[in-house]
C-alpha positions in Angstrom: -2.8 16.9 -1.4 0.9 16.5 -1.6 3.3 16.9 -4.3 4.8 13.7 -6.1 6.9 14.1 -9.0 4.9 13.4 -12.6 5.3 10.0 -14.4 8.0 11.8 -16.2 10.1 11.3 -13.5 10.0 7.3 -12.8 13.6 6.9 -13.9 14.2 7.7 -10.4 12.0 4.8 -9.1 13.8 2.4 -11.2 16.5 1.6 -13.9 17.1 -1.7 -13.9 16.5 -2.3 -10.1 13.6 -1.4 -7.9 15.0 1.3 -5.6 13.3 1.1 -1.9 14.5 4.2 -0.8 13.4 6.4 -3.4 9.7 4.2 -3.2 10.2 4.8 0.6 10.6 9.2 0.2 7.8 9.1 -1.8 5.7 7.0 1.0 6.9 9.5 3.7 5.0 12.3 2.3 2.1 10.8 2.6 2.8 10.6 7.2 1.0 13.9 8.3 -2.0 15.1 9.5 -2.9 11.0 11.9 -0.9 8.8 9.2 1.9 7.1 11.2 2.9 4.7 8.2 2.7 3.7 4.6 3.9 0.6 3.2 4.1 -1.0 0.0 4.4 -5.2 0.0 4.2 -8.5 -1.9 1.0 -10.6 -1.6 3.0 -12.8 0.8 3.7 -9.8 3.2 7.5 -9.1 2.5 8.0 -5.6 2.5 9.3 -3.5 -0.5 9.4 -0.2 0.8 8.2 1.9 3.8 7.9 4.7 5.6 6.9 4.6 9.5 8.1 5.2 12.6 9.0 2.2 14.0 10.5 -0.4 12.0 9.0 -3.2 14.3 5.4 -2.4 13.6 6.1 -1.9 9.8 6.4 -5.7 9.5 4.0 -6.5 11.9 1.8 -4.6 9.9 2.7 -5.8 6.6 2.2 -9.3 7.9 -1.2 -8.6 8.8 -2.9 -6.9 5.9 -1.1 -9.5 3.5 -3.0 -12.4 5.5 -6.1 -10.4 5.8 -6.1 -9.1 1.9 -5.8 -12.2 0.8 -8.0 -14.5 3.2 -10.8 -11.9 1.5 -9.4 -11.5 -2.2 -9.2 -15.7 -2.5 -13.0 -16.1 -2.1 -14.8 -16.4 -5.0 -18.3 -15.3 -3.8 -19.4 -12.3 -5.6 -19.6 -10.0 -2.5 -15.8 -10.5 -2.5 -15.0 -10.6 -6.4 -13.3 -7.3 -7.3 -12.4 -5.9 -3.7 -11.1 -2.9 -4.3 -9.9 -1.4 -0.5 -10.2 -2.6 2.4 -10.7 -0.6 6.2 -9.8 -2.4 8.9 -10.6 -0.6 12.3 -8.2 -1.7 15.0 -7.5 -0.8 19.0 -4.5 1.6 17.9 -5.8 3.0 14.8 -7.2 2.3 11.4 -5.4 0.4 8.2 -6.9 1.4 5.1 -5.4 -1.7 2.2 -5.6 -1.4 -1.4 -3.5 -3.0 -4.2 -1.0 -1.4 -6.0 -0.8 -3.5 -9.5 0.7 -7.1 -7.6 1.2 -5.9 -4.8 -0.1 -4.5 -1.7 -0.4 -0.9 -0.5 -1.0 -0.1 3.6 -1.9 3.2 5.2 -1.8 3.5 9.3 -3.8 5.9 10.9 -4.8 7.4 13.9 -8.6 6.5 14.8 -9.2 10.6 14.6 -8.3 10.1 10.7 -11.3 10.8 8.5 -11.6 7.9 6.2 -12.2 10.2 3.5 -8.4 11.3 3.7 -7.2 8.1 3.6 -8.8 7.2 0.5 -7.6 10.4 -0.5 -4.0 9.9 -0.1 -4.2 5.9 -0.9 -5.6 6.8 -4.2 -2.2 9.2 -4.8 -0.2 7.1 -3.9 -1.7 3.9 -6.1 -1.6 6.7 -9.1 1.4 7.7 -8.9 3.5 4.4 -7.8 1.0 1.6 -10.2 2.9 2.3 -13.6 6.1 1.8 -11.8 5.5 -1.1 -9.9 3.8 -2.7 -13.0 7.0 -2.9 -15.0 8.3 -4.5 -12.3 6.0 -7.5 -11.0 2.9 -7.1 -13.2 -0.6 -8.1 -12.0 -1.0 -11.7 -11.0 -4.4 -13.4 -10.8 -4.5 -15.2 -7.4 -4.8 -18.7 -8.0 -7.8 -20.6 -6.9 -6.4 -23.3 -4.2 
């Protein structure tokens, strides 16, 4: 799909700090071929890292798939217990969501995108970035208020 650098190699992700622009390179391989961004945030909808093309709609979408990922991943119904992605089809494109250890991982796409692909790349990116991320916010149940 693309090439990411093996597990090896996450030394360059962190040290002691999380690095954003590292997380960020590895994001921007992912935009070709209808993807127009990739973002990785906290539950709350901060961003950690991106890559897009316009830094406005980065956090607009960031806020948007936090509130919507967790308006679904609160309910404790069992057609919502264990979400695993979520596709959200939209005006201006699709936003496939998934979660990435505690937090939050958002691909942008054209409407033309086959969702296949974005699963595709989602699922590279989650594998490759999960370890990481884990050592430094590990997964957090969501609390039940």
């Amino acid at each position: 799909m693309f090439p990411l650098p093996p597990p090896s190699h996450y030394s360059l992700f962190f040290s002691t700090m999380l690095k954003p622009k590292v997380i960020s390179q590895v994001l921007r391989q992912a935009l070709n071929n209808g993807i127009k961004a990739a973002l990785i945030i906290t539950n709350e909808g901060s961003l950690i890292s991106y890559a897009a093309d316009n830094d406005k709609e980065a956090s607009v979408y960031a806020a948007i798939t936090a509130n919507i990922w967790n308006t679904y991943k609160k309910k404790k119904t069992n057609i919502y217990t264990g979400i695993q992605y979520q596709i959200l089809h939209c005006q201006d494109g699709i936003i496939f969501v998934t979660s990435v250890g505690a937090m939050i991982l958002c691909l942008v796409a054209d409407p033309s995108v086959h969702l296949g692909i974005l699963k595709a790349k989602a699922e590279a990116l989650k594998s490759h970035l999960e370890a990481p991320l884990l050592q430094i916010a590990p997964y957090q149940e969501y609390s039940s208020s």
